[in-house]
PATILO-963947 format. One record per residue (C-alpha): x, y, z. Coordinates in steps of 0.5 Angstrom, whole numbers, plus 500, padded with zeros to 3 digits. Example, Ala and Ser with C-alpha at 12.3 -4.5 7.8 and 13.67 -1.06 7.14 Angstrom:
<site><c1>525</c1><c2>491</c2><c3>516</c3></site>
<site><c1>527</c1><c2>498</c2><c3>514</c3></site>
REM end
This chain:
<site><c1>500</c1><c2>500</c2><c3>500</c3></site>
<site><c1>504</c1><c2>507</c2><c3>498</c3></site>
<site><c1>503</c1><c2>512</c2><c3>504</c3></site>
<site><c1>500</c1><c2>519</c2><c3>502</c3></site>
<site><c1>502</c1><c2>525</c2><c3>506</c3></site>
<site><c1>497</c1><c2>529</c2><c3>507</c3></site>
<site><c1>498</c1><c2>538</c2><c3>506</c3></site>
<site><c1>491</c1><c2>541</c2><c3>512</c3></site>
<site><c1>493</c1><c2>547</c2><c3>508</c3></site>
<site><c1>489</c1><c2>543</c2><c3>502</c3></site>
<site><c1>484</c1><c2>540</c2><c3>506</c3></site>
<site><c1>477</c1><c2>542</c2><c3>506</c3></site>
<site><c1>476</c1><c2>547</c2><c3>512</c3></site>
<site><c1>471</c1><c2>541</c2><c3>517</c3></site>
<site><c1>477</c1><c2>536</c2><c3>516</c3></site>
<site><c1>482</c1><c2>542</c2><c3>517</c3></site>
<site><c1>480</c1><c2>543</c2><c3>524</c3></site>
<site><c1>478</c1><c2>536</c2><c3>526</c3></site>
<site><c1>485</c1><c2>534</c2><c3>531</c3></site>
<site><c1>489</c1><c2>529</c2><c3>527</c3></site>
<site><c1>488</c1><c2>524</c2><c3>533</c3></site>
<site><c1>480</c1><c2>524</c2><c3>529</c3></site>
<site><c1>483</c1><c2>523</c2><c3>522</c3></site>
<site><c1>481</c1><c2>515</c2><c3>520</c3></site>
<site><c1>486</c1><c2>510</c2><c3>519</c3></site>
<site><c1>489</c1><c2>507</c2><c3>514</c3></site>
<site><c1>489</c1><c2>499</c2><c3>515</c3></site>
<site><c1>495</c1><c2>496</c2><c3>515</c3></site>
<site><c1>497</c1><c2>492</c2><c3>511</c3></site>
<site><c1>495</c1><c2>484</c2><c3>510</c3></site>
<site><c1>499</c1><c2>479</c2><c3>512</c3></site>
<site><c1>500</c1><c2>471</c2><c3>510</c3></site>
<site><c1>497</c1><c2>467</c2><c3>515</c3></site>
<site><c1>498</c1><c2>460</c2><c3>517</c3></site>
<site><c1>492</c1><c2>456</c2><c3>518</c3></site>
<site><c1>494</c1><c2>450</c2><c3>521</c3></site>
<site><c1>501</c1><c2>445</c2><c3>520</c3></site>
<site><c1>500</c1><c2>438</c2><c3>522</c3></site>
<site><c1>505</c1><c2>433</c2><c3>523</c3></site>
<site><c1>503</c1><c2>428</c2><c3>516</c3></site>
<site><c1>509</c1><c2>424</c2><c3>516</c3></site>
<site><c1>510</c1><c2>416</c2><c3>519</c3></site>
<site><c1>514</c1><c2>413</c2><c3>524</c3></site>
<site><c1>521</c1><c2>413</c2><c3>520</c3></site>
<site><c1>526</c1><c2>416</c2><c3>524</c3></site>
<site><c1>528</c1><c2>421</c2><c3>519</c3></site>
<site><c1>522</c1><c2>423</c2><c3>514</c3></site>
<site><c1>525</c1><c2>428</c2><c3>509</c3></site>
<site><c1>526</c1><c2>432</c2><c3>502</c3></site>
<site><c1>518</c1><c2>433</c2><c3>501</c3></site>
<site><c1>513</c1><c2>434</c2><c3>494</c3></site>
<site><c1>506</c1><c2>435</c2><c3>494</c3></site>
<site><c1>501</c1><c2>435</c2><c3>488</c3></site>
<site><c1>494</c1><c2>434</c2><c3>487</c3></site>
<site><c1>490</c1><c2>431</c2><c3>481</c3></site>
<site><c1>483</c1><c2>427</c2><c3>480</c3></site>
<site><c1>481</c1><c2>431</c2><c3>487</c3></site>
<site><c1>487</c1><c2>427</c2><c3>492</c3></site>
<site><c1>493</c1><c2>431</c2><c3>493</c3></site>
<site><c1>499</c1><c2>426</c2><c3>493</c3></site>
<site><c1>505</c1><c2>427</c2><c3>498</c3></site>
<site><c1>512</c1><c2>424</c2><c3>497</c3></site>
<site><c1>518</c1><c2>424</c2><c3>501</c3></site>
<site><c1>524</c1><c2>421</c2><c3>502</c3></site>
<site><c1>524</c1><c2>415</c2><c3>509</c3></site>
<site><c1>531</c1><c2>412</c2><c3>512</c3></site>
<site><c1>535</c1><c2>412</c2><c3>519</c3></site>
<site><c1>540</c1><c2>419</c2><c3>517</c3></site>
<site><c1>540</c1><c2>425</c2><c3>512</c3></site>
<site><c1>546</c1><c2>422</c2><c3>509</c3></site>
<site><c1>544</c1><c2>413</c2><c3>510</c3></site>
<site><c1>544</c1><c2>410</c2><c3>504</c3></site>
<site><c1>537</c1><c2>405</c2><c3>506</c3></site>
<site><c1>532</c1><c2>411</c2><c3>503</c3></site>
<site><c1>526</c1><c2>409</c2><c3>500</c3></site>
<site><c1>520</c1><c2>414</c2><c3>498</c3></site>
<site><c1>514</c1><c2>413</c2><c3>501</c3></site>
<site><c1>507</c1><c2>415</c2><c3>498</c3></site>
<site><c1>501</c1><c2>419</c2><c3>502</c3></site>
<site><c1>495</c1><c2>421</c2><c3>499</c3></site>
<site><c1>489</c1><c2>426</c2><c3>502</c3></site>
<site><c1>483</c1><c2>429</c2><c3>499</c3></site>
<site><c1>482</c1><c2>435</c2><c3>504</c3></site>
<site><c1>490</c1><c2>436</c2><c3>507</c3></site>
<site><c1>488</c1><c2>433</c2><c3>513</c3></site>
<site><c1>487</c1><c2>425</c2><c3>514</c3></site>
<site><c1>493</c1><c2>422</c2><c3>510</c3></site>
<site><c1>494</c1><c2>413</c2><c3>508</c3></site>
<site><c1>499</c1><c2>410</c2><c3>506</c3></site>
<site><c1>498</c1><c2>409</c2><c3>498</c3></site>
<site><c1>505</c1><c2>405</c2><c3>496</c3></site>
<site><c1>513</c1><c2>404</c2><c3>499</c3></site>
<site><c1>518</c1><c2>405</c2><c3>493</c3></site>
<site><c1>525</c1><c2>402</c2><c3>494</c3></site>
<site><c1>531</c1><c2>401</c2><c3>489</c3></site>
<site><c1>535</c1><c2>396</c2><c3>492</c3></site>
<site><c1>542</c1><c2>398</c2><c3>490</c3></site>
<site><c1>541</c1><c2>404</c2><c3>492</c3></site>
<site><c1>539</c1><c2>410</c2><c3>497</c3></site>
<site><c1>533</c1><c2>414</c2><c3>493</c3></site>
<site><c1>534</c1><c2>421</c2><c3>495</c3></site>
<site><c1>529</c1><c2>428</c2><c3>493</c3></site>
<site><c1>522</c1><c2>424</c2><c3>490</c3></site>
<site><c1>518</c1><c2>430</c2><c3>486</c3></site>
<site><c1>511</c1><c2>428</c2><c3>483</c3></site>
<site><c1>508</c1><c2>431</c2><c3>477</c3></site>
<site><c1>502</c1><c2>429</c2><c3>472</c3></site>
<site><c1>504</c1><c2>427</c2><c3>464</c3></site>
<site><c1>501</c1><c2>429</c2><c3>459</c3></site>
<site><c1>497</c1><c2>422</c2><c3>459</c3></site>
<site><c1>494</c1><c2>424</c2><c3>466</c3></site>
<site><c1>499</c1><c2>419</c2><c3>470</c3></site>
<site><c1>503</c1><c2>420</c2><c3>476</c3></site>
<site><c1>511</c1><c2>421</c2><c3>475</c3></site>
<site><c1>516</c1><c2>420</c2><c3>479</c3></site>
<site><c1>523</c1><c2>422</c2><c3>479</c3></site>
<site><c1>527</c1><c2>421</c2><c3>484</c3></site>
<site><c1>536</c1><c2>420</c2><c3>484</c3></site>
<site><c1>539</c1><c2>414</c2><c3>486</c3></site>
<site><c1>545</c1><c2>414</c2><c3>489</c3></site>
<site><c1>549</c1><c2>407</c2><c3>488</c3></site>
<site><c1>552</c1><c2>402</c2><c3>492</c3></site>
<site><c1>559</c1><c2>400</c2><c3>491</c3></site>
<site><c1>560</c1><c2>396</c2><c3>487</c3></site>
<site><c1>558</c1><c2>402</c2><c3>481</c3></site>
<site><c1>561</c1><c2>405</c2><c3>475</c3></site>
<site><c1>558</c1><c2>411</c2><c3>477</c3></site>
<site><c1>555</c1><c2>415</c2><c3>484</c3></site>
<site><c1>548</c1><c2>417</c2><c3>480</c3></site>
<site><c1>543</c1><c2>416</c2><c3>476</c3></site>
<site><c1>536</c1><c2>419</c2><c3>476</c3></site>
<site><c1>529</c1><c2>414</c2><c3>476</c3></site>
<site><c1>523</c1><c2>415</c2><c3>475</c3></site>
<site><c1>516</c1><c2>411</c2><c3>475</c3></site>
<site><c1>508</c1><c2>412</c2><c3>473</c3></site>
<site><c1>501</c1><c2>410</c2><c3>476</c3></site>
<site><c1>495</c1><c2>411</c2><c3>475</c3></site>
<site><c1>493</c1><c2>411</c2><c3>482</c3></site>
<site><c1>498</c1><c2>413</c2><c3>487</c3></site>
<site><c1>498</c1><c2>406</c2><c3>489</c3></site>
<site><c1>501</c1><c2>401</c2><c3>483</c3></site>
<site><c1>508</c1><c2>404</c2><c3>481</c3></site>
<site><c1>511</c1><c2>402</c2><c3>474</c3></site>
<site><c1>518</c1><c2>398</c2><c3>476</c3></site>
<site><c1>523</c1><c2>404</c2><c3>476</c3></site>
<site><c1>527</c1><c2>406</c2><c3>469</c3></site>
<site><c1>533</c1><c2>411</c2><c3>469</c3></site>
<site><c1>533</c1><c2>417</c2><c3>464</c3></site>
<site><c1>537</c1><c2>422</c2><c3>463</c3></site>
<site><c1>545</c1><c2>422</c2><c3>464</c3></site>
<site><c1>549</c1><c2>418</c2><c3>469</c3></site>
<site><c1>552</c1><c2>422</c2><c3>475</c3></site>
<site><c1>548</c1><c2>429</c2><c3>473</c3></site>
<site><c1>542</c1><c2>429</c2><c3>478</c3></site>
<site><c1>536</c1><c2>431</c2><c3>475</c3></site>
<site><c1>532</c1><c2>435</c2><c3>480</c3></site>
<site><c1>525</c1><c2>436</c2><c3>478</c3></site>
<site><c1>521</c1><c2>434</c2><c3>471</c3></site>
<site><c1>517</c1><c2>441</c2><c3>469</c3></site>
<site><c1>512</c1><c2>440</c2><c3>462</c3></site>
<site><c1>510</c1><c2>445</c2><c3>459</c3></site>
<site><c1>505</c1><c2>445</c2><c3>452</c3></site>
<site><c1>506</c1><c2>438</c2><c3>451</c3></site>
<site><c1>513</c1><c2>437</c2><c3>453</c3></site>
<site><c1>519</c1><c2>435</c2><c3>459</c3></site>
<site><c1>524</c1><c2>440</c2><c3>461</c3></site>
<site><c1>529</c1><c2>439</c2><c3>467</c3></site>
<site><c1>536</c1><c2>442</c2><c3>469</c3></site>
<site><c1>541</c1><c2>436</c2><c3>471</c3></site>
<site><c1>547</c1><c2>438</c2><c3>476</c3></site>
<site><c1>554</c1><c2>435</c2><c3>476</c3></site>
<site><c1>555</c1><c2>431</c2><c3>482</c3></site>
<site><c1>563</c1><c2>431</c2><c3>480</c3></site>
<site><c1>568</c1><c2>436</c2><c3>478</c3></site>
<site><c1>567</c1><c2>439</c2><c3>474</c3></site>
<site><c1>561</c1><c2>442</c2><c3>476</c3></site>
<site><c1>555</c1><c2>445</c2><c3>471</c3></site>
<site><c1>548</c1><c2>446</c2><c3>470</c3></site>
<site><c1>545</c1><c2>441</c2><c3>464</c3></site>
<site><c1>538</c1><c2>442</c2><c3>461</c3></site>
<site><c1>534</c1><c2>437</c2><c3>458</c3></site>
<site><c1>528</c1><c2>436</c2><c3>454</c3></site>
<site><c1>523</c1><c2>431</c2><c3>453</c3></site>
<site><c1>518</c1><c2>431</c2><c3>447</c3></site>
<site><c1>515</c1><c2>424</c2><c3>451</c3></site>
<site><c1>516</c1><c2>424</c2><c3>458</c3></site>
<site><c1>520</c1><c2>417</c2><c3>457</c3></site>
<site><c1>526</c1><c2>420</c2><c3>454</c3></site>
<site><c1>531</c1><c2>426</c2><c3>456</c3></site>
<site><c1>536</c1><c2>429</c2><c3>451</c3></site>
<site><c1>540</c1><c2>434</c2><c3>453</c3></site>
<site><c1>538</c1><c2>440</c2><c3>451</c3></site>
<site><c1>543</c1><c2>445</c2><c3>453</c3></site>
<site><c1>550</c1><c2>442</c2><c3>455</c3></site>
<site><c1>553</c1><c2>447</c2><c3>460</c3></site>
<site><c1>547</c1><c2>453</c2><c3>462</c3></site>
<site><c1>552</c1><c2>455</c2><c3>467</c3></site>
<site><c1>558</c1><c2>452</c2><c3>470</c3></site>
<site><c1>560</c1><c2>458</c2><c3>476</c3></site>
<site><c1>560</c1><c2>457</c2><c3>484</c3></site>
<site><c1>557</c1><c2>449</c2><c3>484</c3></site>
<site><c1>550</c1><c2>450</c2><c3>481</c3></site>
<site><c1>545</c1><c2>444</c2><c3>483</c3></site>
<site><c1>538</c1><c2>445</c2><c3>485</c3></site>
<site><c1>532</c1><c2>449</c2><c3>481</c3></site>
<site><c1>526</c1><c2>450</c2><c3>480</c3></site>
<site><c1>521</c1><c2>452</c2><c3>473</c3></site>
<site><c1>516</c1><c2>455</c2><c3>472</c3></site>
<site><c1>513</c1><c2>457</c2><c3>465</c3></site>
<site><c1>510</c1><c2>464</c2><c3>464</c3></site>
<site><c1>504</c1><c2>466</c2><c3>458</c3></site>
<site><c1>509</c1><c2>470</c2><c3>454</c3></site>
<site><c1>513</c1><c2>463</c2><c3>453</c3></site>
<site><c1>519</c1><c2>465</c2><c3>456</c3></site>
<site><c1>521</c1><c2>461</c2><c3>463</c3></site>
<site><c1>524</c1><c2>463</c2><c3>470</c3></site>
<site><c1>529</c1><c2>458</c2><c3>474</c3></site>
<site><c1>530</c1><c2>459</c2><c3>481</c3></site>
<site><c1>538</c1><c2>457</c2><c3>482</c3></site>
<site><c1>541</c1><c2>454</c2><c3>488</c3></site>
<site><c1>549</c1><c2>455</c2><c3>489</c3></site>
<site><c1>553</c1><c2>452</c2><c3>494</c3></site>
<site><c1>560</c1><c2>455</c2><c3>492</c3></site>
<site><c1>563</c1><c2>462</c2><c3>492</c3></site>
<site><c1>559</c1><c2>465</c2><c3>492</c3></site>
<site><c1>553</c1><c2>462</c2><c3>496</c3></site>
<site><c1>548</c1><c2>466</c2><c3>492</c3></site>
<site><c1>541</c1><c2>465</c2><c3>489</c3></site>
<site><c1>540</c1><c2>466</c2><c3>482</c3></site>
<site><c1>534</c1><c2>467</c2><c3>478</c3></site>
<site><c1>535</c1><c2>465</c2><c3>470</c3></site>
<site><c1>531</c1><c2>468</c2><c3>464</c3></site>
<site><c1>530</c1><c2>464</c2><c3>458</c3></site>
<site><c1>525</c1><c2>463</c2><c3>451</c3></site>
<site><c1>524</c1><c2>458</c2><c3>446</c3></site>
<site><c1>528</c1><c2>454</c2><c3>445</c3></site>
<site><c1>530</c1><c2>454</c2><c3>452</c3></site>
<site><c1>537</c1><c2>453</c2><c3>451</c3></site>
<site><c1>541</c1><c2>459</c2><c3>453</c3></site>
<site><c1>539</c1><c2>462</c2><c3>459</c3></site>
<site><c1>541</c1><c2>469</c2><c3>462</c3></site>
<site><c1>542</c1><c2>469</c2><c3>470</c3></site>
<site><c1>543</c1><c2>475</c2><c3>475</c3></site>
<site><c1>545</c1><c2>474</c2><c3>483</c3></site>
<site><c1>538</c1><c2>474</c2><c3>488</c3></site>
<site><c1>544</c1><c2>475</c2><c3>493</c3></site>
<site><c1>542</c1><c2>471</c2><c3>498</c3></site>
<site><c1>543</c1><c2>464</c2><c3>500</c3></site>
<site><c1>538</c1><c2>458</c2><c3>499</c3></site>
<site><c1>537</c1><c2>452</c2><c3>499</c3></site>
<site><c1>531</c1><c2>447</c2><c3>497</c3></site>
<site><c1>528</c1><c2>452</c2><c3>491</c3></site>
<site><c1>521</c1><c2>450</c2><c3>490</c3></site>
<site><c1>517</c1><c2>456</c2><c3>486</c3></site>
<site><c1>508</c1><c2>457</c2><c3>484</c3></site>
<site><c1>505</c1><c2>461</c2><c3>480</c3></site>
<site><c1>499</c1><c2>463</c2><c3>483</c3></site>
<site><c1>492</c1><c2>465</c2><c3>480</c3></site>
<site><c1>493</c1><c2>472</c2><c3>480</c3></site>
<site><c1>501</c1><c2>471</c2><c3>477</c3></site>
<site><c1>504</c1><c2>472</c2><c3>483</c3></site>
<site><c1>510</c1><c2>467</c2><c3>485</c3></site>
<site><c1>512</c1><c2>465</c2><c3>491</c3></site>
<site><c1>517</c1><c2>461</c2><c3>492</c3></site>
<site><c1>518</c1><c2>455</c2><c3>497</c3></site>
<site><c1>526</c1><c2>456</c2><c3>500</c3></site>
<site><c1>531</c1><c2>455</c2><c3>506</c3></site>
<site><c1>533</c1><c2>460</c2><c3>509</c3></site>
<site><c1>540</c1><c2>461</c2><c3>512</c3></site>
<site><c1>542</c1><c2>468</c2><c3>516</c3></site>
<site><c1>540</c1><c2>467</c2><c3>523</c3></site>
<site><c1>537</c1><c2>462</c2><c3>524</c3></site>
<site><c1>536</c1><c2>457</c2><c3>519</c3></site>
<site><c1>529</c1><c2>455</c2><c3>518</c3></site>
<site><c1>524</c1><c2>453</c2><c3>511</c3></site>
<site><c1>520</c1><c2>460</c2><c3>509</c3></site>
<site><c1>516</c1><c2>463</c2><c3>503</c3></site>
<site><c1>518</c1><c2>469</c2><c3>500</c3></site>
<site><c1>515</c1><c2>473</c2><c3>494</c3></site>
<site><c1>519</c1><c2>473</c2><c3>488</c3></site>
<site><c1>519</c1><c2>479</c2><c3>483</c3></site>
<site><c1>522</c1><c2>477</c2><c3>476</c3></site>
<site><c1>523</c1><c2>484</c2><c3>475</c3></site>
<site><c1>528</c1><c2>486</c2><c3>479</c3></site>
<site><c1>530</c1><c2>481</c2><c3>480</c3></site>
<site><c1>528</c1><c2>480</c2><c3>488</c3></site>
<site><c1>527</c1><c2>474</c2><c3>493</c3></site>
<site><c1>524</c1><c2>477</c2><c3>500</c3></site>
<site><c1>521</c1><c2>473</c2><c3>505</c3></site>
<site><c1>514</c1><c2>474</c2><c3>508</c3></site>
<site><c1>512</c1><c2>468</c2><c3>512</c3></site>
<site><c1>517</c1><c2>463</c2><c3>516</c3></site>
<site><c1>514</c1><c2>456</c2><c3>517</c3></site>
<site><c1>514</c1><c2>453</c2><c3>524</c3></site>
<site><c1>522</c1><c2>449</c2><c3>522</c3></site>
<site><c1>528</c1><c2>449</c2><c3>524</c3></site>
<site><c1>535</c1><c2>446</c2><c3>524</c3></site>
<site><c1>535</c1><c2>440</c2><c3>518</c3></site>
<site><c1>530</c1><c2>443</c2><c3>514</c3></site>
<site><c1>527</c1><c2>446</c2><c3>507</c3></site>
<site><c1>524</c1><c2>442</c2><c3>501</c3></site>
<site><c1>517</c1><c2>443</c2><c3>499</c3></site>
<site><c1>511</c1><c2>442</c2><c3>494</c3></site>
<site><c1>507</c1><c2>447</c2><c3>493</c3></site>
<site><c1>499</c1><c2>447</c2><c3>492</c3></site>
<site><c1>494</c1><c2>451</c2><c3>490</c3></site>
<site><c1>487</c1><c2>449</c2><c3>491</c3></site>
<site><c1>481</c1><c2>452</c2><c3>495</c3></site>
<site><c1>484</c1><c2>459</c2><c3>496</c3></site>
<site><c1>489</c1><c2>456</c2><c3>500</c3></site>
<site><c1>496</c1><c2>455</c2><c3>499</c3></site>
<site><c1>498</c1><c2>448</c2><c3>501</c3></site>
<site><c1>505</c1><c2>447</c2><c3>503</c3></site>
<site><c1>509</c1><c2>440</c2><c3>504</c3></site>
<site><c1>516</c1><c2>440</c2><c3>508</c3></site>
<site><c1>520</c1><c2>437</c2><c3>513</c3></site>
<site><c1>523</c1><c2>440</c2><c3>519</c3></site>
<site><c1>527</c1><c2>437</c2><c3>525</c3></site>
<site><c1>524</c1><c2>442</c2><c3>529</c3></site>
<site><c1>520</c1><c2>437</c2><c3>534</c3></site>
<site><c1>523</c1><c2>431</c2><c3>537</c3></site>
<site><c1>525</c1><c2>428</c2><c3>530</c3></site>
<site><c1>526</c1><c2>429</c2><c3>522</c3></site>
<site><c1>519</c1><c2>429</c2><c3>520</c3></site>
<site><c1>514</c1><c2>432</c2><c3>515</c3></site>
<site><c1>509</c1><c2>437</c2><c3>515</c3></site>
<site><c1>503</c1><c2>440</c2><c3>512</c3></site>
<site><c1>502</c1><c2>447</c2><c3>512</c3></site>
<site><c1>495</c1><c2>450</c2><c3>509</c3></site>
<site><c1>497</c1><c2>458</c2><c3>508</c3></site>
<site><c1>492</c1><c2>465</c2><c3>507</c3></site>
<site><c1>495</c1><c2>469</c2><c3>503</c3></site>
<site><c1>493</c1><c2>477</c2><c3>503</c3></site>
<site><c1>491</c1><c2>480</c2><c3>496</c3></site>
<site><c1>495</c1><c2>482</c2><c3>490</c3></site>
<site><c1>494</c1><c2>490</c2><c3>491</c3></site>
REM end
């Protein structure tokens, strides 16, 4: 909301003589509120790394179960819920030469279930990663796990947009770059450009697509520098142009919602560290914080949707007595 100075000398002469204590006030300004948060996760002693999506009326949660954040016995387990609130067991999803870490979910354009998740191998093996996926109709049958993309490059998440698949993949070894794929059928992902960017360990990212055709990327950096950074892109997506949000991040998830705002889902790390949302502004380019999340110590990766006026927000967060899973239904203010 802009501030008005007000000039008495331009008022008319009632109001001019009123005290200015009589003056009316103007409202503050609308905050995002937390409806409720609920502990949705099971009994694994650490339940992490979160996706959430809704489709045919259920939202479906995925997460990562194991002993530790870095053990290698992960397994991905799948919750579903028709109102946020009551959640069963759908499907446990496990590789049995590996530890299954960072589960997303997305719909194909089929209309099935996608699951992505990376496999980090179990010696021995000729590489440390490969990225897999599954389908479903239901949530509750899962097709046996299929590899795509490239050995030892980390495809984050799978982004369709008119049709087709795009992804950005990180390097897990030296040397460290970003690579971009494209899927023309959900199944296959070529590369589409090798090194979109190559500086400061760049690895996690989220899309999103805007009505004009051109995209965003939300960029976590674990070099030097820490930074954040935001890519710009148009058809055909295979260069992009980067500029420094200058803030550190991690776990970036990014929504569009009705009204064109975005938000974005991140870690946070000066003062406490803790899982928050934050307003992003392409533009600027800007990210600023407007809502922390009951979380704390291991925390972040979230799934983000919008349904019935509510922003609905999975994460984890080892705030309590355990690493585990949360669902945050959030009000949001209006656009001004």
């Amino acid at each position: 909301m802009r501030a008005v100075a007000l000039f008495p000398a331009l008022l008319p002469i009632a109001l001019a003589q009123r005290s200015f204590s009589e003056l009316p006030k103007s409202k503050p300004p609308a905050r995002a509120e937390i409806v409720e948060v609920n502990r949705i996760s099971g009994p694994a002693p650490h339940s992490a790394f979160t996706d959430l999506i809704r489709h045919r009326e259920r939202f479906y949660c995925v997460y990562r179960e194991a002993q530790s954040h870095v053990s290698d016995d992960g397994v991905i387990r799948v919750l579903s819920s028709t109102d946020g609130n009551r959640w069963t067991s759908f499907a446990k999803l496990d590789y049995p030469v590996a530890d299954l870490r960072d589960p997303k979910i997305t719909v194909d354009p089929r209309g099935d279930l996608l699951l992505t998740a990376a496999a980090r191998m179990r010696p021995p093996s000729d590489y440390k990663f490969k990225s897999m996926m599954w389908r479903s109709h239901d949530g509750r049958d899962w097709t046996s796990a299929e590899e795509f993309g490239d050995h030892d490059f980390w495809l984050w998440r799978v982004q369709f947009h008119r049709g087709r698949g795009y992804s950005m993949g990180y390097a897990i070894n030296e040397p460290r770059s970003l690579r971009s794929y494209l899927s023309m059928d959900g199944y296959r992902f070529d590369v589409l450009g090798n090194n979109v960017f190559d500086k400061s360990y760049p690895n996690e990212t989220s899309l999103i697509f805007n009505q004009d055709e051109s995209a965003l990327c939300l960029l976590r950096r674990d070099g030097d520098p820490k930074t954040a950074l935001l890519g710009r892109s148009r058809p055909p997506y295979r260069g992009w142009e980067w500029k420094d949000l200058g803030i550190r991040i991690g776990g970036p998830h990014m929504i569009k919602l009705p009204d064109n705002r975005i938000v974005a889902a991140v870690r946070l790390y000066e003062g406490k560290t803790r899982t928050s949302l934050c307003w992003l502004e392409p533009s600027i380019p800007a990210l600023t914080e407007f809502l922390v999340l009951p979380s704390g110590g291991d925390t972040s990766y979230a799934g983000l949707v919008w349904h019935d006026g509510l922003l609905h927000v999975s994460y984890y967060s080892s705030h309590e007595e355990k690493t585990a899973v949360y669902l945050a239904k959030i009000k949001l203010p209006p656009a001004y």
